[in-house]
PAZAPA-4460 file (N, C-alpha, C; in steps of 0.05 Angstrom, whole numbers, plus 32768, in hexadecimal, padded with zeros to 4 digits):
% residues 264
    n_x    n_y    n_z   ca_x   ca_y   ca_z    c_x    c_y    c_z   seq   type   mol
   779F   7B3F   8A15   778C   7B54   8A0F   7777   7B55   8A24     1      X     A
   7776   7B6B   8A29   7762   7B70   8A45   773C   7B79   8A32     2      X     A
   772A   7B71   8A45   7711   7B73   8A39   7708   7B8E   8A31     3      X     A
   771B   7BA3   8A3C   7715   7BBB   8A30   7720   7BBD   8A11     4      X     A
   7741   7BB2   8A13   774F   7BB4   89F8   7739   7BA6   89E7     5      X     A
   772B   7B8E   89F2   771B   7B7C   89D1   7707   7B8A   89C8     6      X     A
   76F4   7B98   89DD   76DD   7BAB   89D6   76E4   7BC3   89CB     7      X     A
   76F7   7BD1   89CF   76FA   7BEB   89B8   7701   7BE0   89AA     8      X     A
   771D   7BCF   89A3   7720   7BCC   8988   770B   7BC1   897A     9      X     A
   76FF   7BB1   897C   76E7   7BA5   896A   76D0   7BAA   896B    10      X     A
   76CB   7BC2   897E   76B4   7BE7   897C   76C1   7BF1   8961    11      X     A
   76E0   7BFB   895E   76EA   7C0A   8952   76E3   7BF8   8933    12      X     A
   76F2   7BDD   893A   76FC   7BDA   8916   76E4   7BD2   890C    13      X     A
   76C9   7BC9   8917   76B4   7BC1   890C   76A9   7BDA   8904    14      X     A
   76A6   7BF2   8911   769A   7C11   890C   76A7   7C0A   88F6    15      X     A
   76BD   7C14   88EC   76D7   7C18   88DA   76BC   7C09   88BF    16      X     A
   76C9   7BEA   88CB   76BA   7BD8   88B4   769F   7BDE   88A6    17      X     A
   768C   7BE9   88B6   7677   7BEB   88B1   7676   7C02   88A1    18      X     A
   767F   7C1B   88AE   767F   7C3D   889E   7689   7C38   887E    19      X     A
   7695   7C1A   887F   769E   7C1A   885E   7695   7C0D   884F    20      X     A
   7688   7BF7   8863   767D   7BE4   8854   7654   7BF5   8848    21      X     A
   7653   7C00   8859   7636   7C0C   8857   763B   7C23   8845    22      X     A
   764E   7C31   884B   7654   7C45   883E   7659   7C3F   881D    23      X     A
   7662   7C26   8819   766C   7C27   87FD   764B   7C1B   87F3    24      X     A
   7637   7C0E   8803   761E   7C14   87F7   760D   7C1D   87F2    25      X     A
   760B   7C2C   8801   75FF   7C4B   8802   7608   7C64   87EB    26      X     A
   7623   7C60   87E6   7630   7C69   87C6   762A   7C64   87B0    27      X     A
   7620   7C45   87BB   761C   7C36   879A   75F5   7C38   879A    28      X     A
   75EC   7C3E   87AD   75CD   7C3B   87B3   75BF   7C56   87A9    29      X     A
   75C4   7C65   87B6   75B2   7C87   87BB   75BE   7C93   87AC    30      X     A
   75A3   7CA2   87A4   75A1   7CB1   8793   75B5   7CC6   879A    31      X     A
   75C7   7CD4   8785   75D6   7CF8   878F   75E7   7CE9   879A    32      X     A
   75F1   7CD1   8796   7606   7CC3   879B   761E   7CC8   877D    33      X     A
   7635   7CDA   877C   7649   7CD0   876D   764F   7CAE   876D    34      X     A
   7645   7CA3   8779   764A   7C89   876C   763B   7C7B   8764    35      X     A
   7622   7C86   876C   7606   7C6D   8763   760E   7C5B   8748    36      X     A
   7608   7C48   8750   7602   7C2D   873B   7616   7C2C   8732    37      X     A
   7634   7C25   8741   7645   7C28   873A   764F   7C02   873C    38      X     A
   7637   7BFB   8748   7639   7BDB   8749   7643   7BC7   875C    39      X     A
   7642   7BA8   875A   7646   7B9B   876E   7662   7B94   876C    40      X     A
   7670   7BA1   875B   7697   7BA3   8760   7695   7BAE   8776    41      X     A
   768D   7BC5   876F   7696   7BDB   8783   7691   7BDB   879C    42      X     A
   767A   7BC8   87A3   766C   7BC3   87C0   7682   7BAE   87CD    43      X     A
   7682   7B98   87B5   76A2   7B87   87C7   76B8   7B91   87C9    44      X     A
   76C7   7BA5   87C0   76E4   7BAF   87C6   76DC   7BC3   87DD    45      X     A
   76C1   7BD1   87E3   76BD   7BE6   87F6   76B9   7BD8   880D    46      X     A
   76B5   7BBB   8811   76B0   7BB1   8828   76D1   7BAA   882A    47      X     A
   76DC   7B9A   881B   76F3   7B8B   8818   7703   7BA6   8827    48      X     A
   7704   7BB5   881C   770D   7BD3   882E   7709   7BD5   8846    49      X     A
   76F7   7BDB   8855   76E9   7BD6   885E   76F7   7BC1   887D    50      X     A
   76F3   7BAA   886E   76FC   7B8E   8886   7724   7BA3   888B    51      X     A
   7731   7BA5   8875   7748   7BB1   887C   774C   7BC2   888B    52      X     A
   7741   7BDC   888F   773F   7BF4   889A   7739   7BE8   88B5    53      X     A
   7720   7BDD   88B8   771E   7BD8   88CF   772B   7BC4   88E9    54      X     A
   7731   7BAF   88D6   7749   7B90   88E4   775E   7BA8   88EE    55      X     A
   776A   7BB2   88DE   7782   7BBF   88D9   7784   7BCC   88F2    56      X     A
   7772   7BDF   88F4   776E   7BF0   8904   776A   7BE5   8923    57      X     A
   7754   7BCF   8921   7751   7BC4   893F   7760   7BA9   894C    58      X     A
   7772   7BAB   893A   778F   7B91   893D   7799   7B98   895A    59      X     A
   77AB   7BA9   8957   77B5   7BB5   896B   77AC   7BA8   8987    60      X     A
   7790   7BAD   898D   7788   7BB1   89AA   7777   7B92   89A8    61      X     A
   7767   7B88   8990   775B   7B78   898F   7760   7B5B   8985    62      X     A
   7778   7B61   896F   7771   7B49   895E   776D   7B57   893F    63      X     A
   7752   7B62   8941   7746   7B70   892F   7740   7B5C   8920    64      X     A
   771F   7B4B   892C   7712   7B2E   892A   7700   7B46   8915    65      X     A
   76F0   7B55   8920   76DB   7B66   891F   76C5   7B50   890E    66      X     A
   76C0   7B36   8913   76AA   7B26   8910   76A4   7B14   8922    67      X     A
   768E   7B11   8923   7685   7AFE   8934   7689   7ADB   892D    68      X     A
   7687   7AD3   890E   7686   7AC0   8908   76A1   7AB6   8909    69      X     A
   76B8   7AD1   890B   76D8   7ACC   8905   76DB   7ABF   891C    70      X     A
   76DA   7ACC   8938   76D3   7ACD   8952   76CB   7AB9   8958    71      X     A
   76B4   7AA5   8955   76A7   7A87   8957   76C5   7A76   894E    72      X     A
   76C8   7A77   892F   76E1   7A6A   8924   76EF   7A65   8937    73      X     A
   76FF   7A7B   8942   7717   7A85   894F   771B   7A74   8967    74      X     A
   7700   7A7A   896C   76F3   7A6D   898F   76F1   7A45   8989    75      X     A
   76ED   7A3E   8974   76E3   7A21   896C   7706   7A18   8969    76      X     A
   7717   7A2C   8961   7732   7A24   895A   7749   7A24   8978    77      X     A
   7741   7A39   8988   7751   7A37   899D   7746   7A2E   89B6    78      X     A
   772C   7A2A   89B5   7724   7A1C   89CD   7716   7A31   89DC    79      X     A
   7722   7A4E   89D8   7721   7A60   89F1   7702   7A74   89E5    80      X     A
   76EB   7A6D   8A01   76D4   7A7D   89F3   76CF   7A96   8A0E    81      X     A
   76E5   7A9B   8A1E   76D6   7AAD   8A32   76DE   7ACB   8A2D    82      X     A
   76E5   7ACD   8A14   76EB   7AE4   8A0B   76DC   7AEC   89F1    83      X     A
   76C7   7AD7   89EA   76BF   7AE3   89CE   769C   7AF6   89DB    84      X     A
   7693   7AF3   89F0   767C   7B06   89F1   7688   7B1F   89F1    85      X     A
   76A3   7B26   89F5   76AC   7B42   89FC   76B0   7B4D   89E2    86      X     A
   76B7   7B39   89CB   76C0   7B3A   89AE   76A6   7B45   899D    87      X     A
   768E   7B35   89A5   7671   7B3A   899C   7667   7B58   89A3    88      X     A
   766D   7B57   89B5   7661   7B6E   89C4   766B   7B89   89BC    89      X     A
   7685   7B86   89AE   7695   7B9C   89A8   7693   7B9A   8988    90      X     A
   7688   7B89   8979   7684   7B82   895E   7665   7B8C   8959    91      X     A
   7655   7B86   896C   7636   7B92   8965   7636   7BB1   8968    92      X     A
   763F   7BBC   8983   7647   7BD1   8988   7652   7BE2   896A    93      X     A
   7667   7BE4   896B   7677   7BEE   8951   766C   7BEE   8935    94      X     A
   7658   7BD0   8935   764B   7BD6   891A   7635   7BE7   8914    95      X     A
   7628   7BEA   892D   7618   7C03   8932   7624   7C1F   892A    96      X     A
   7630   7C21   8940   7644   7C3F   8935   7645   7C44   8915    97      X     A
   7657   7C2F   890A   7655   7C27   88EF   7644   7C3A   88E3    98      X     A
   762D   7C2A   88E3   7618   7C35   88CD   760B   7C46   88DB    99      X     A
   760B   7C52   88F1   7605   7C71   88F2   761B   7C83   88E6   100      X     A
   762D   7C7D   88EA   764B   7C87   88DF   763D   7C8D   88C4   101      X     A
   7633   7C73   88B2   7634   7C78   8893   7619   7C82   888C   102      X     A
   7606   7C89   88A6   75ED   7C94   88A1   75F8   7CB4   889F   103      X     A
   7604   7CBF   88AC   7613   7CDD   88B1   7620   7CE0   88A0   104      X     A
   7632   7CCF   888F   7639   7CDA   8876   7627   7CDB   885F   105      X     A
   7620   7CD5   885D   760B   7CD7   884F   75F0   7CDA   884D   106      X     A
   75F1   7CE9   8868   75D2   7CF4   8870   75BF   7D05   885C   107      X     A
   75D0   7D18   884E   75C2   7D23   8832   75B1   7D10   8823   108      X     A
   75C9   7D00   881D   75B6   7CEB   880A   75A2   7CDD   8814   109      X     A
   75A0   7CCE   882C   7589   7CCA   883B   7574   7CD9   8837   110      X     A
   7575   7CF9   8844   7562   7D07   8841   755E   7D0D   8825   111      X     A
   755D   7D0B   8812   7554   7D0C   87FD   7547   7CF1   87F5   112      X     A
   7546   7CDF   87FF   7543   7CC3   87F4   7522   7CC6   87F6   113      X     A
   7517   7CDB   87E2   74F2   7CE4   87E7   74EB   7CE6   87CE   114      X     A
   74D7   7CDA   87C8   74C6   7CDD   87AD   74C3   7CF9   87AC   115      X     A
   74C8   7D03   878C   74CB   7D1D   8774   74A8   7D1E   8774   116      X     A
   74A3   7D37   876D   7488   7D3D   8765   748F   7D32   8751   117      X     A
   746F   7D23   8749   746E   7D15   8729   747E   7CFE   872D   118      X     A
   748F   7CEF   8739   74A1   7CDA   8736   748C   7CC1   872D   119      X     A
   7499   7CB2   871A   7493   7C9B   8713   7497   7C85   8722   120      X     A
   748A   7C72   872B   7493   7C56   8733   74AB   7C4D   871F   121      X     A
   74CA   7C44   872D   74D2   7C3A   8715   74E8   7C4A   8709   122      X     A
   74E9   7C69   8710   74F3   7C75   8700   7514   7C7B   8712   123      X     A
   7524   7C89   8701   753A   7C93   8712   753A   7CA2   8729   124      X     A
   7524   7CA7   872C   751D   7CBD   8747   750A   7CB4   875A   125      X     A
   7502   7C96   874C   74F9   7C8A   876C   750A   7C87   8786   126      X     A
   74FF   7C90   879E   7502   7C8D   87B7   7513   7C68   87B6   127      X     A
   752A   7C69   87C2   7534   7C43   87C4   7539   7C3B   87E1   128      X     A
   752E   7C25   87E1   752E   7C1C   87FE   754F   7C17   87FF   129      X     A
   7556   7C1A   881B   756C   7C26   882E   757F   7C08   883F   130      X     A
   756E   7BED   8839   756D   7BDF   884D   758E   7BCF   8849   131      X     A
   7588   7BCC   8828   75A9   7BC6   8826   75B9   7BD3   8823   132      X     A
   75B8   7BEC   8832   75D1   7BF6   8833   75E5   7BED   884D   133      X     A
   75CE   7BE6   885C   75D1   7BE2   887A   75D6   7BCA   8879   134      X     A
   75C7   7BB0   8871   75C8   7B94   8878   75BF   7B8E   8864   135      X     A
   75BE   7B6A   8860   75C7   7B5E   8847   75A2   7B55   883F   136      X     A
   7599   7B57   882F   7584   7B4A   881F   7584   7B3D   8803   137      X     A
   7577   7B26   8811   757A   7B0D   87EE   756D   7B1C   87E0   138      X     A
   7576   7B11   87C8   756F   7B0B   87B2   755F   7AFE   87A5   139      X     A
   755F   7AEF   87B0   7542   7AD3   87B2   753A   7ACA   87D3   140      X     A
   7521   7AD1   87D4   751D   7AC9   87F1   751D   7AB5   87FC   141      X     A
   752E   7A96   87FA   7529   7A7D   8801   7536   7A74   8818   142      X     A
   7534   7A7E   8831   753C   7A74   8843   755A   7A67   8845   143      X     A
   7547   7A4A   8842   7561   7A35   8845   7574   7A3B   8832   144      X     A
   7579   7A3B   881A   758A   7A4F   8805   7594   7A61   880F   145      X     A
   758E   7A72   881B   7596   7A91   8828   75A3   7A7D   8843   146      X     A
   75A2   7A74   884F   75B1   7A6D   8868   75C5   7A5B   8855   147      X     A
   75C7   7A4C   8849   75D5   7A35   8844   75F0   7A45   8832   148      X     A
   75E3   7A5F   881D   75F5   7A69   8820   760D   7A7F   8835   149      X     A
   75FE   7A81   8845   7611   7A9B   8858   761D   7A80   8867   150      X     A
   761A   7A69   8875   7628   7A56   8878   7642   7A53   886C   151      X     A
   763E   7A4B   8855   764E   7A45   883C   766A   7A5E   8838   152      X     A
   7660   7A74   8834   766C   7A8B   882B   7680   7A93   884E   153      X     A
   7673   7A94   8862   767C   7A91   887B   7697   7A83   8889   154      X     A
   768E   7A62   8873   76A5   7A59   8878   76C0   7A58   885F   155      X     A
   76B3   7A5E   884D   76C7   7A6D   8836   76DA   7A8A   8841   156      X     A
   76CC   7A92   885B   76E7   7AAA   8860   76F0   7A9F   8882   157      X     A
   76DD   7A8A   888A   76E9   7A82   88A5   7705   7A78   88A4   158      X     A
   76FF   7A64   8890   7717   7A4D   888F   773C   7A52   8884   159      X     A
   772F   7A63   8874   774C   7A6B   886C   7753   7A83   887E   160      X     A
   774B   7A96   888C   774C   7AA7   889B   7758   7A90   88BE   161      X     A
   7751   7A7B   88B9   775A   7A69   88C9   7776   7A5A   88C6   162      X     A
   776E   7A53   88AB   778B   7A51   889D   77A7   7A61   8897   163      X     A
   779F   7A77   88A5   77BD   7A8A   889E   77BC   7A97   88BD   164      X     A
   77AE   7A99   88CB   77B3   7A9F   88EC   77AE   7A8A   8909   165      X     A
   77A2   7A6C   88FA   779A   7A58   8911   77AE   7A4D   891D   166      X     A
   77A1   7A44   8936   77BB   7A3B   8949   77C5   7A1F   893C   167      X     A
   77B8   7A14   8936   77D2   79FC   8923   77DF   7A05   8903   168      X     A
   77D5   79ED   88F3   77EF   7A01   88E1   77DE   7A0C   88D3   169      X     A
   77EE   7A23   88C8   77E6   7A34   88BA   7802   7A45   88A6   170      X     A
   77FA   7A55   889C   780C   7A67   8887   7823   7A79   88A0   171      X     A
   7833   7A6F   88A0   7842   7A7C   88B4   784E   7A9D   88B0   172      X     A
   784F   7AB6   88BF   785B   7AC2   88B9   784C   7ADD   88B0   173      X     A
   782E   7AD8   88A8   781D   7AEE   889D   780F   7AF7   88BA   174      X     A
   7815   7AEA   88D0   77FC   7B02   88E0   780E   7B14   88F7   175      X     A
   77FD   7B22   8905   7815   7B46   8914   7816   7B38   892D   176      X     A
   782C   7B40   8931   783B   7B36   894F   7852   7B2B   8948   177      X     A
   784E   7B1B   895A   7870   7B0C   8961   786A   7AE8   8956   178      X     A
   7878   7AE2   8944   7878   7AC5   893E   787E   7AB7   894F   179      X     A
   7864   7AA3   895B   7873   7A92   8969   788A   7A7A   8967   180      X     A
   78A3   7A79   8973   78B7   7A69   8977   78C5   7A7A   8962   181      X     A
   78BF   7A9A   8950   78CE   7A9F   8944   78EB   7AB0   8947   182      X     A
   78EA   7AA9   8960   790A   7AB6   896C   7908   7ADA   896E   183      X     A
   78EC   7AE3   8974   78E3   7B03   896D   78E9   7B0D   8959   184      X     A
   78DB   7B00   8941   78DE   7B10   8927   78B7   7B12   8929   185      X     A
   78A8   7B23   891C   7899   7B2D   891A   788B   7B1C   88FE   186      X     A
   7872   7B20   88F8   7865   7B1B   88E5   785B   7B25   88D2   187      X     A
   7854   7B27   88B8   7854   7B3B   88A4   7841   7B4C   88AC   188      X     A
   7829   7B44   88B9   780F   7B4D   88BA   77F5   7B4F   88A0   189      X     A
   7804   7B3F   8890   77F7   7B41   8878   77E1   7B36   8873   190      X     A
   77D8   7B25   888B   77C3   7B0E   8890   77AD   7B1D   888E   191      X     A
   77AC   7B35   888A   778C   7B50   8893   778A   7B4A   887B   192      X     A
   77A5   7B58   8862   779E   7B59   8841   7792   7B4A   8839   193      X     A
   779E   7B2F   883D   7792   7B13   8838   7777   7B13   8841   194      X     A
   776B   7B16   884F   7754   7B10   8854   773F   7B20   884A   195      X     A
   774C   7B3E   8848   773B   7B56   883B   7739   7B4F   881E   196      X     A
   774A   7B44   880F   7743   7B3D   87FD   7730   7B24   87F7   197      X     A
   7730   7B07   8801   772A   7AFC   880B   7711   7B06   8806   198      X     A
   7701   7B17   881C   76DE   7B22   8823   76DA   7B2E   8801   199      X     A
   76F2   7B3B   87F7   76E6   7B3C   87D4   76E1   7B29   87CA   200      X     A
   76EE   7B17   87CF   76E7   7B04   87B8   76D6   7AEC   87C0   201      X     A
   76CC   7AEF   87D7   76AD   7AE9   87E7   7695   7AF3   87D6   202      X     A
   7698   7B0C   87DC   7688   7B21   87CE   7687   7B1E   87B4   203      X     A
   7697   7B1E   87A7   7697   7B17   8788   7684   7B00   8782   204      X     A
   7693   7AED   878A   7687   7AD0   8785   7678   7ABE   8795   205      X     A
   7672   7AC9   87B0   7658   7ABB   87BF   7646   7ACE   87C9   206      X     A
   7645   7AE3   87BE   7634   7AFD   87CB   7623   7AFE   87BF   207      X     A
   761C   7AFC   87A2   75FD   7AFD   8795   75E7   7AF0   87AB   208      X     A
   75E9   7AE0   87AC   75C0   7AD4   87BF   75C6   7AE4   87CC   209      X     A
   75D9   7AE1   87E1   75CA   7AF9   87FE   75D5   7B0D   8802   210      X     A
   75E5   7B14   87F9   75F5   7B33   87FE   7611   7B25   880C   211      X     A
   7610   7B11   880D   7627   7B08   8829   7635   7B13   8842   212      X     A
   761C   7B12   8851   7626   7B1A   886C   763F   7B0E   8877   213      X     A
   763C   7AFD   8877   7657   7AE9   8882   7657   7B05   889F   214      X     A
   764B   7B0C   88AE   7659   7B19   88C0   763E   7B1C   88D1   215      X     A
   763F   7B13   88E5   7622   7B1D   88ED   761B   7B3A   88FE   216      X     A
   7635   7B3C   890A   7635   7B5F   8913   7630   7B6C   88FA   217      X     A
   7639   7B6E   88E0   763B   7B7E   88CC   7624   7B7B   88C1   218      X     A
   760B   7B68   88C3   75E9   7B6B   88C2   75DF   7B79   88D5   219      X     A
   75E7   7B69   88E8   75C9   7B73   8902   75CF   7B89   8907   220      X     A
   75E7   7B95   8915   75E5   7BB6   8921   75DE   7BC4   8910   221      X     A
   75EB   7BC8   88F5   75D5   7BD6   88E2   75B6   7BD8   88D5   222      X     A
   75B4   7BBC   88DA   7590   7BB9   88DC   7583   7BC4   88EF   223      X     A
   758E   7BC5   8907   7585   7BD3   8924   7586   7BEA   8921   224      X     A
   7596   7BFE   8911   759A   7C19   8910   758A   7C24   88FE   225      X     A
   7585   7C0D   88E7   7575   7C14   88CE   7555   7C1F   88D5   226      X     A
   7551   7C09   88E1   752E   7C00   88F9   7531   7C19   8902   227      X     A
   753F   7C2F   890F   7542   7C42   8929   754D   7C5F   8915   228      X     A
   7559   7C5B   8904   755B   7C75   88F5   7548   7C8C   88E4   229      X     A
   7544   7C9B   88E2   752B   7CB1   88D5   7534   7CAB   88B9   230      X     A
   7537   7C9B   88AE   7544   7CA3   888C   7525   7C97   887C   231      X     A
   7520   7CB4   886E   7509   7CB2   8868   7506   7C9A   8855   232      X     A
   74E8   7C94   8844   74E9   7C7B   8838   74FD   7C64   8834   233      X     A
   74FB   7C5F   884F   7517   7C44   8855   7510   7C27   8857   234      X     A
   74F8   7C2A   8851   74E9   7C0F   884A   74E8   7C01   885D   235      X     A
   74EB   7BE5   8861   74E5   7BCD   887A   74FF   7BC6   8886   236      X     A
   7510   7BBD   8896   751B   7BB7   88A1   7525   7B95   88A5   237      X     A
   750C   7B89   88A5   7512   7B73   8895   7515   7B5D   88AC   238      X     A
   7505   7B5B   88C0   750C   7B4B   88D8   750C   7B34   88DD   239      X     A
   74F8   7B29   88C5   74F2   7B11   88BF   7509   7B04   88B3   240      X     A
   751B   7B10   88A6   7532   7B00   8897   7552   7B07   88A6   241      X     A
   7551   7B15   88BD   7566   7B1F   88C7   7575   7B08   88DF   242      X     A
   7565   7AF4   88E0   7571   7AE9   88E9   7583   7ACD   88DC   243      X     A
   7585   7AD2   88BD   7592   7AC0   88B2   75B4   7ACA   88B0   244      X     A
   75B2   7AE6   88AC   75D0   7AEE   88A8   75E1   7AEE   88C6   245      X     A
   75CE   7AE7   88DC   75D6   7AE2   88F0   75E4   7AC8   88FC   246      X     A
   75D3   7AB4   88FA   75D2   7A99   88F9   75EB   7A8E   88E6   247      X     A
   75DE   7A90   88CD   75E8   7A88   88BB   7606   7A88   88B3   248      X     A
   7616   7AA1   88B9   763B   7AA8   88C6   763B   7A9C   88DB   249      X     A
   7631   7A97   88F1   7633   7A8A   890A   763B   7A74   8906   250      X     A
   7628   7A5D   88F5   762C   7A47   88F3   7649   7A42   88E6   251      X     A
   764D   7A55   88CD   765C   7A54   88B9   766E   7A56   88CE   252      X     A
   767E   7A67   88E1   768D   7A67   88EE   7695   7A50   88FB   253      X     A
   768C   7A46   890E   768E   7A2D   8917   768E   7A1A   890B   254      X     A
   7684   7A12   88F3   768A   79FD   88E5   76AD   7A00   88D0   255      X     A
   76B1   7A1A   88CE   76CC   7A25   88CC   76DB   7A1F   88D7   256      X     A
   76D5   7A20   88FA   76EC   7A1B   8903   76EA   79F9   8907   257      X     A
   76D9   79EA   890E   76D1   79CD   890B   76E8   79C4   88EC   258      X     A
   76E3   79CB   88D6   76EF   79BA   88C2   7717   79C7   88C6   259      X     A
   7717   79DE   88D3   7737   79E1   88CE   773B   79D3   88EC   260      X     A
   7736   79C8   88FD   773E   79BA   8917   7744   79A5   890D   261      X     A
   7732   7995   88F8   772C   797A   88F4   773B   7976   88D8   262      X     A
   774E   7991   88CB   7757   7989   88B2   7771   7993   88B9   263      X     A
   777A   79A4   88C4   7793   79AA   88C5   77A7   79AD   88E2   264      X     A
***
């Protein structure tokens, strides 16, 4: 794969990721939304979507990593790191697009997102801050808690995502291409499903405290866009805590790939 092939595809599949992953919150968020408050199911199968559409899509030319923390893993597992700034660069990139992508669909609702004459504090027609639609905010603001989980949850999709495509052993047979030593028979490719599902059931069950980034392109470029977009009452941006969903997958990543080197 040449440095152009890694940078569109993971421009492309992270855009991809993001337009669905933001998009399916922005459905469940804003007001004049057919979906509002349709809940935190719905936010994990729309991302879980989401990671598919986009892998899927940016396989081909990339891999279709479209994370950074996957990317660390990947890099801690095969040794090889002079290809992951090109991976980043095309992961921050794309997640941007992303959520302008899901600011444009849903630009109506944005612009409406304005206090009613007469509106109550409180009421169904208050104005709602915008920030998680874009990037992840706790639940409880406790730092070390908030990092210790995106750590945690990070390496809950590193490791087995390691486990069915890493260069030692792994689940043979689920990822696209050519099996190696397999005499050119091909691979199911099913290793995306697995993992798309996988980010659901992240979301399900380690996503309450912080939203679970587990992805740090899939925070920051949309925090950056959030900060820089006109969408009226869109509240704070949040800069003081933006560097945990960052960090916090980072570590998780590398310590991902650290325990599958050292266990399998």
């Amino acid at each position: 794969m040449t440095n152009g092939d890694i940078f569109v595809g993971e421009m492309i599949g992270t855009a991809i990721l993001v337009l669905f992953g933001a998009g399916v919150c922005a459905a469940v968020t804003l007001r004049f939304s057919k979906a509002r408050a349709s809940g935190w199911i719905v936010i994990a199968f729309g991302w879980g979507f989401g990671v598919l559409a986009g892998a899927y899509t940016a396989a081909p030319l990339s891999g279709g990593v479209i994370n950074p923390a996957v990317t660390f893993g990947l890099a801690v597992d095969t040794g090889v790191w002079s290809k992951v700034w090109v991976y980043l660069l095309g992961q921050i990139t794309g997640a941007m697009i992303g959520a302008v992508l899901c600011y444009l669909v849903y630009y109506a609702q944005f612009a409406a997102n304005v206090r009613k004459t007469g509106t109550t504090e409180g009421t169904a027609d208050e104005p709602v801050p915008t920030l998680g639609i874009f990037s992840t905010v706790p639940e409880i603001r406790n730092p070390i808690a908030n990092l210790v989980t995106e750590i945690l949850a990070t390496i809950a999709l590193v490791l087995p995502i390691l486990a069915l495509v890493g260069q030692d052993r792994h689940v043979e047979g689920v990822g696209i291409g050519l099996i190696p030593g397999g005499g050119g028979i091909y691979g199911s490719g099913i290793a995306i499903l697995l993992v798309s599902l996988l980010v659901v059931g992240i979301g399900l069950s380690l996503g309450g405290p912080t939203g679970y980034a587990i992805n740090p392109a899939r925070d920051l470029g949309p925090r950056i866009i959030h900060a820089i977009l006109p969408i009226p009452n869109k509240g704070t941006s949040d800069w003081g805590y933006s560097w945990i969903p960052v960090v916090g997958p980072l570590i998780g990543g590398l310590l991902g790939g650290v325990i599958y080197n050292a266990a399998f």
